[in-house]
C-alpha positions as CSV (number, residue, x, y, z in Angstrom):
1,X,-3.1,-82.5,19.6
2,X,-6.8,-81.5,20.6
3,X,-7.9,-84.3,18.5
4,X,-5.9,-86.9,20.6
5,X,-7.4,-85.4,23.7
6,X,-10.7,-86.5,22.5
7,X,-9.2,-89.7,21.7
8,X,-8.3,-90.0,25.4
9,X,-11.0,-88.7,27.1
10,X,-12.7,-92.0,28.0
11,X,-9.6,-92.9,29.6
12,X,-9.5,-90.0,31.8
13,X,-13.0,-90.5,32.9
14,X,-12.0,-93.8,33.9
15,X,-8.5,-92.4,36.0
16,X,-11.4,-89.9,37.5
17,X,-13.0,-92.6,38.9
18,X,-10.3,-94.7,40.2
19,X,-8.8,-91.4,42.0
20,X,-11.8,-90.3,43.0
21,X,-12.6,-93.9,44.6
22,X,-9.3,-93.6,46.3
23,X,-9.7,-89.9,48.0
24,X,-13.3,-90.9,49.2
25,X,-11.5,-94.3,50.9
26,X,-9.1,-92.3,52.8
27,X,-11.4,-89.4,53.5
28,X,-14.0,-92.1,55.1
29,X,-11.4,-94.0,57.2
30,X,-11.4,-97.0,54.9
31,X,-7.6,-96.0,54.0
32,X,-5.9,-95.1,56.5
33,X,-3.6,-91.7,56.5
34,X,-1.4,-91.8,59.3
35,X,-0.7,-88.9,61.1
36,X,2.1,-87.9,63.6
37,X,3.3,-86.4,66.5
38,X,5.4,-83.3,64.5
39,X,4.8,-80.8,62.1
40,X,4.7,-82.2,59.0
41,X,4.3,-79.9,56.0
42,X,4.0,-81.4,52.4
43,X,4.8,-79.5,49.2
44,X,2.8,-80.7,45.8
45,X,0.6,-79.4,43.0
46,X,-2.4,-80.8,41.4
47,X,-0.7,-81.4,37.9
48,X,2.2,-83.0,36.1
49,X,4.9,-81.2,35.6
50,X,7.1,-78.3,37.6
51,X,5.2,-75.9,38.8
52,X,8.0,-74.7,41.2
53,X,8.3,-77.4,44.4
54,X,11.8,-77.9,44.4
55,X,12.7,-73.8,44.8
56,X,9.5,-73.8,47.9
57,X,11.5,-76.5,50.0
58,X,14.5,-74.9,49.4
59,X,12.5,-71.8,50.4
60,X,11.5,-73.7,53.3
61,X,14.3,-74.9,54.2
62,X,15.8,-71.6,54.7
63,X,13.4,-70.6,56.4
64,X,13.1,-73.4,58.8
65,X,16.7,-74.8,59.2
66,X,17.8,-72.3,61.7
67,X,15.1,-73.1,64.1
68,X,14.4,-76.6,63.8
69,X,16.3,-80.3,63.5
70,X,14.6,-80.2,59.9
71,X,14.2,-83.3,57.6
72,X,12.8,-83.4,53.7
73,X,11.6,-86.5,52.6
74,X,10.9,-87.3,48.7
75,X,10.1,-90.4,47.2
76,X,13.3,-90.1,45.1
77,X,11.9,-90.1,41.2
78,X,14.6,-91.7,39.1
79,X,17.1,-93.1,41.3
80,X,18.3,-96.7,40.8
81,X,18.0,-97.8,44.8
82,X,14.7,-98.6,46.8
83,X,13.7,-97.9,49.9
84,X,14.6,-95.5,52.8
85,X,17.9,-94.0,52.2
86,X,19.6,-90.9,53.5
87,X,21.6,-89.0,51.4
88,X,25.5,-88.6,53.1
89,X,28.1,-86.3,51.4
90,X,28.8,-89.0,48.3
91,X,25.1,-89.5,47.4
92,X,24.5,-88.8,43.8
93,X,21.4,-88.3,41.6
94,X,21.1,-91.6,40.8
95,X,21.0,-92.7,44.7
96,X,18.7,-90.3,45.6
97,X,16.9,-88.7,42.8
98,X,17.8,-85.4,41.1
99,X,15.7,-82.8,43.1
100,X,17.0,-84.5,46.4
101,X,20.5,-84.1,45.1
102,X,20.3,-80.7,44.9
103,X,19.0,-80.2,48.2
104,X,21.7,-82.0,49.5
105,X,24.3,-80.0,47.4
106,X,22.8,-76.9,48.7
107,X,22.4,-77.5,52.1
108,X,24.6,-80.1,53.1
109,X,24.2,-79.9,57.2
110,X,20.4,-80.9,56.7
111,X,19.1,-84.0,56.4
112,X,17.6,-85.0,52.9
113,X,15.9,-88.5,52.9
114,X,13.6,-90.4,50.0
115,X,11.5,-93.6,50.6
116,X,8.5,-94.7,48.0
117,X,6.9,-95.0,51.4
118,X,6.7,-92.1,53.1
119,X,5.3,-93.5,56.4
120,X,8.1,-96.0,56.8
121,X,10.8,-92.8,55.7
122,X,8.5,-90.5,58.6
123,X,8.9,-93.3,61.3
124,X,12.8,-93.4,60.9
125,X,13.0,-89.7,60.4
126,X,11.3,-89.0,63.5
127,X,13.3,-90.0,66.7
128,X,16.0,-87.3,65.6
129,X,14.0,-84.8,64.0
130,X,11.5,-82.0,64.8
131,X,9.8,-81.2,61.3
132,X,9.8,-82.8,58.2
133,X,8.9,-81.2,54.6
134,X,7.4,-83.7,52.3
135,X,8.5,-82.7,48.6
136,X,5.7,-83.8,46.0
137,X,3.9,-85.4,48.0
138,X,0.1,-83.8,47.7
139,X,-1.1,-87.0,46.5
140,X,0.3,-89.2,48.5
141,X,-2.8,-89.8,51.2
142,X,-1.1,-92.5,53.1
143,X,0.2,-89.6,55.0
144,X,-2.2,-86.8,56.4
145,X,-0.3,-83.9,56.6
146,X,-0.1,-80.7,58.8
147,X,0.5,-78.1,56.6
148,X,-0.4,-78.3,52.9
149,X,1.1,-75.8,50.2
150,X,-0.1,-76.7,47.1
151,X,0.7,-74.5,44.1
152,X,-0.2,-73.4,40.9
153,X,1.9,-73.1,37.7
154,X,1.0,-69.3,36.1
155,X,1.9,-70.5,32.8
156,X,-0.5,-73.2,32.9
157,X,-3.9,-72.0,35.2
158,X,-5.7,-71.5,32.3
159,X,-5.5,-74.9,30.7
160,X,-8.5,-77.3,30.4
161,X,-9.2,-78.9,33.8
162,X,-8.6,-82.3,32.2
163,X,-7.4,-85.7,33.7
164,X,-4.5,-87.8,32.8
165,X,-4.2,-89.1,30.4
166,X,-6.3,-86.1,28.2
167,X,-5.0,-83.5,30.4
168,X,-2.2,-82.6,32.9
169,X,-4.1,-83.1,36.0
170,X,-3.3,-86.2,38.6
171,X,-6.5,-85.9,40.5
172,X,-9.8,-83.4,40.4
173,X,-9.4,-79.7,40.3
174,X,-11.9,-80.2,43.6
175,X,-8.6,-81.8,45.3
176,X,-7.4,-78.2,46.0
177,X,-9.8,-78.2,49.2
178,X,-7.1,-80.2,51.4
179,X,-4.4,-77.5,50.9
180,X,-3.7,-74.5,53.6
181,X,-1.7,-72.4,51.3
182,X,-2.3,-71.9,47.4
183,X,0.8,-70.5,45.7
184,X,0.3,-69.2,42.3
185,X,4.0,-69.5,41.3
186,X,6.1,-68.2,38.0
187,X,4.4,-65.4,37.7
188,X,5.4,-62.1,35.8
189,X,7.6,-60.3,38.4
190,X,4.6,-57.3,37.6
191,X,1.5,-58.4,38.0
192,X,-1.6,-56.0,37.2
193,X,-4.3,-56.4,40.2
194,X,-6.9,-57.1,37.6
195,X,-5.2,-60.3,36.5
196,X,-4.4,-61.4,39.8
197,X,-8.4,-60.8,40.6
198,X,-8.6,-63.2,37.8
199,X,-6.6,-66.0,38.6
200,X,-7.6,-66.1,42.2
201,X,-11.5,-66.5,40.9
202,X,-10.2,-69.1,38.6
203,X,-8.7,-71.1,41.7
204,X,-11.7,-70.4,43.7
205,X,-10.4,-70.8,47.4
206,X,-11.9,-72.3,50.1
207,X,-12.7,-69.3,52.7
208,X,-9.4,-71.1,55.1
209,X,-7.0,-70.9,51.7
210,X,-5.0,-68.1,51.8
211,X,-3.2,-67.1,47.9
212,X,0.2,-66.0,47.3
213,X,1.3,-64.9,44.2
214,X,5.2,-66.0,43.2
215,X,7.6,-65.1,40.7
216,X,11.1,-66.9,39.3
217,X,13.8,-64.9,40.8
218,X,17.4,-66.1,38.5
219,X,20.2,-65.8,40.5
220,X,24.1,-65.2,39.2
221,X,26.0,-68.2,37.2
222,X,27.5,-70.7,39.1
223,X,30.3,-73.1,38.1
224,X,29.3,-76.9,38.7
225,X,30.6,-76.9,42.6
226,X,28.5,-74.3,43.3
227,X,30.6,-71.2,43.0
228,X,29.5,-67.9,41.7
229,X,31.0,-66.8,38.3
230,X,31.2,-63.1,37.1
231,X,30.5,-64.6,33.4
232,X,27.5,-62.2,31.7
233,X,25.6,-63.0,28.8
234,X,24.6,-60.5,26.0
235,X,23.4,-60.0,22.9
236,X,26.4,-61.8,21.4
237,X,26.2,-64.7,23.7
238,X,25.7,-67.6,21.9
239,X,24.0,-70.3,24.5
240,X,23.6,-73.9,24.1
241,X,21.2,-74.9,27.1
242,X,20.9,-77.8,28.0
243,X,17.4,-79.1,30.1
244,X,15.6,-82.3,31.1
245,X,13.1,-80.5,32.9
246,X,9.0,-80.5,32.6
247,X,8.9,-77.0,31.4
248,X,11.6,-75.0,30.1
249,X,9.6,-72.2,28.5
250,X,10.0,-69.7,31.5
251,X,13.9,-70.1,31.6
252,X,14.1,-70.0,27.7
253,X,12.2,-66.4,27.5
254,X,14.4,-65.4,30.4
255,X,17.3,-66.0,28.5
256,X,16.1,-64.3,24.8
257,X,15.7,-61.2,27.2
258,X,20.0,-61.4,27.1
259,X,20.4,-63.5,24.2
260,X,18.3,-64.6,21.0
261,X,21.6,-66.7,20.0
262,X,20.3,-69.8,21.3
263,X,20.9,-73.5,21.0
264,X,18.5,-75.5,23.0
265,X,19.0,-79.4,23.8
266,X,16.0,-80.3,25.4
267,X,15.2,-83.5,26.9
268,X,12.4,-85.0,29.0
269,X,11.6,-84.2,32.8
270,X,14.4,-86.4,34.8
271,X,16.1,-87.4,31.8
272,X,19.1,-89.7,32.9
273,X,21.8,-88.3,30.8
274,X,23.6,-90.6,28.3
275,X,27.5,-90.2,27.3
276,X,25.5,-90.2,23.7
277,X,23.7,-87.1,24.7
278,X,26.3,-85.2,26.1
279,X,28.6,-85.8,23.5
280,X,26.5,-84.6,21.1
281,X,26.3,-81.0,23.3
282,X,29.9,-81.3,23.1
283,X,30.3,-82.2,19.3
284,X,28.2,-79.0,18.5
285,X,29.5,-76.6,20.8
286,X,33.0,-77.4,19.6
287,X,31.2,-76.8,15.8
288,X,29.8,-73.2,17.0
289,X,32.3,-70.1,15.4
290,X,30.7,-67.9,17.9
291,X,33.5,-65.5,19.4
292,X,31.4,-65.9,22.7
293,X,29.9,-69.2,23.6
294,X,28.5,-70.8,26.7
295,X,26.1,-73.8,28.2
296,X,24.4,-73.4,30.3
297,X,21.8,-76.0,32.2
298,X,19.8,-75.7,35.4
299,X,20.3,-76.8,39.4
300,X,18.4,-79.9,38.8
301,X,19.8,-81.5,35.7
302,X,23.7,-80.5,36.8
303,X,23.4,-83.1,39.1
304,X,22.6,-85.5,36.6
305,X,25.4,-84.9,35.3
306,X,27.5,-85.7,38.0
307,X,27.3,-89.6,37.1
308,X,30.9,-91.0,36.5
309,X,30.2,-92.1,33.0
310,X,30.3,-88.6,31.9
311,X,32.8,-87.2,33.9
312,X,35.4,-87.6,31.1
313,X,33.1,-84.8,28.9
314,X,31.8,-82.8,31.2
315,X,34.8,-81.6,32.8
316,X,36.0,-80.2,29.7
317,X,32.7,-78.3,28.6
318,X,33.4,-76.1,31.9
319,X,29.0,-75.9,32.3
320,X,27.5,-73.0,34.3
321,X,24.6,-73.4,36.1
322,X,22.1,-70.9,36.4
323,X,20.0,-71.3,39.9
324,X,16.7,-70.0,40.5
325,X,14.9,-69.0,43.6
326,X,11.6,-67.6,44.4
327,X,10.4,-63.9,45.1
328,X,6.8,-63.2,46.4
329,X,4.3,-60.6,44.8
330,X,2.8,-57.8,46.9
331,X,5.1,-58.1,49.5
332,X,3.1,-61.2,50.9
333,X,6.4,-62.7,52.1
334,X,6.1,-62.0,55.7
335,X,2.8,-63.2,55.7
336,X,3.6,-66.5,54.1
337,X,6.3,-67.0,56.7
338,X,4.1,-66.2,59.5
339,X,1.4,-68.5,58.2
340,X,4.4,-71.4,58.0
341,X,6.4,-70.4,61.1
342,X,2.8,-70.2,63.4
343,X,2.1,-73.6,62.1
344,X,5.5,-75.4,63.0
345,X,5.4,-73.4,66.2
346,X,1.4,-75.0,67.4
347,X,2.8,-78.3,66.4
348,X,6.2,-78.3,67.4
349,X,7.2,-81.1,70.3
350,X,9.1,-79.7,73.3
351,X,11.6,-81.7,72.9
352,X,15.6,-81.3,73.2
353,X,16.2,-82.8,69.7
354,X,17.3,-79.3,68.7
């Protein structure tokens, strides 16, 4: 593998150039960023890959959603429509996208938009609402933010700070300087000072970039409509789990903590889920001799399930769902909220859309 890096390297000096090109051009003017008249806060990372977005809107969301006439707004990766849609009580992950799906599903009275433009989706979104959260967005500079929280995957700080395509990175390491808020995320829920001293040197922060520290909090079972099951898992749990996620190396070593009886069925980040696939889960799970046997798969890919072409076997593999949240280090949560709510609060319109 470090060989094809190599390999690649020209490559990514070339993308360097061309994405370095394009920040300067918005940054001087000659690209315009548009900027409106509400808080707009956008959620991203600097990498490809999860490094946690989809669990900070929904952590913003909750926070928000009491206060505010609250939109998110994602560009919708995967689904089979274009343009500016919002999601109604039908929308599935191939109308919307998979992260925007669950978002919907979880918080149904909220409005949940996608547009590959996201000045077009802002200018519709903006007559009825007071705030908008912008899910992976970092990089898109058509738009000029608020209220940037950009965030770091633990499990992945260390790597080489190497372009696409020799590296994981979408733009420059030097790209962090735009973001308000650095969130180190899945992290060890104990986390010695020493290595946090560490990793905050090895982000370097602009003096204005405050660093939070984050942690994968897994919440109980759920069936797949959301309700919570009493079904445990111990050490003679045999699991098949099933993931088309970036990076399902935190959730497996979750799991061996309960189980090392597991059968994993791993696909690529977004995967669309073919009748072939899921048959296949099926086929072997039938095969399994195990006294105790579950699957299990996580809040983003059960609603790419929910396509009617595999209605037929799903509803007889009864799948759990295992959601995740987030849970801050050091007791910094107040202090990220404040940092949030003081910004939505300076920017807010007084305005009776509430």
């Amino acid at each position: 593998m470090i060989y094809l890096r190599w390999l690649l390297f020209p490559f990514s000096l070339l993308y360097s150039l061309v994405v370095v090109i394009r920040n300067w051009c918005f940054t001087a003017g000659i690209l315009k960023s548009r900027e409106f008249d509400l808080p707009v806060i956008a959620v991203g990372n600097l990498d490809v890959g999860g490094a946690g977005k989809s669990p900070m809107t929904e952590y913003l969301i909750r926070l928000l959603k009491g206060n505010h006439k609250l939109a998110t707004l994602s560009r919708g990766y995967g689904r089979k429509t274009t343009g500016f849609l919002v999601a109604d009580a039908h929308a599935q992950a191939s109308d919307i996208g998979d992260e925007p799906a669950q978002f919907k599903n979880k918080f149904p009275h909220v409005t949940i938009a996608v547009a590959e433009k996201r000045v077009e989706g802002i200018e519709q979104l903006q007559t009825s609402h007071d705030l908008i959260i912008l899910d992976d967005a970092y990089q898109h500079r058509a738009v000029k933010p608020g209220f940037s929280i950009l965030l770091f995957d633990y499990n992945r700080i260390r790597e080489p700070r190497l372009l696409l395509p020799a590296g994981n990175l979408r733009e420059p390491f030097a790209g962090r300087k735009r973001a308000d808020i650095i969130v180190i995320s899945k992290c060890p829920t104990v986390l010695e000072l020493g290595d946090q001293s560490e990793l905050q040197k090895r982000v370097n922060p602009f003096p204005n970039q405050a660093v939070f520290f984050t942690s994968i909090s897994y919440l109980p079972l759920q069936n797949m409509g959301g309700q919570t099951t009493n079904t445990m898992i111990d050490d003679s749990t045999t699991l098949f789990l099933l993931t088309g996620i970036a990076n399902a190396h935190p959730l497996l070593e979750h799991l061996k903590k309960q189980t090392l009886h597991i059968i994993h069925h791993k696909y690529p980040d977004h995967h669309q889920f073919s009748l072939k696939n899921i048959s296949k889960l099926a086929d072997d799970f039938l095969a399994c001799n195990a006294q105790k046997k579950l699957i299990i798969t996580t809040e983003k890919d059960a609603q790419r399930l929910g396509e009617q072409e595999l209605q037929q076997v799903v509803k007889k593999l009864n799948i759990l769902v295992l959601p995740i949240g987030i849970e801050f280090l050091n007791n910094q949560q107040k202090q990220f909220d404040k940092l949030v709510t003081d910004y939505v609060r300076k920017y807010s319109k007084h305005s009776p859309i509430h």
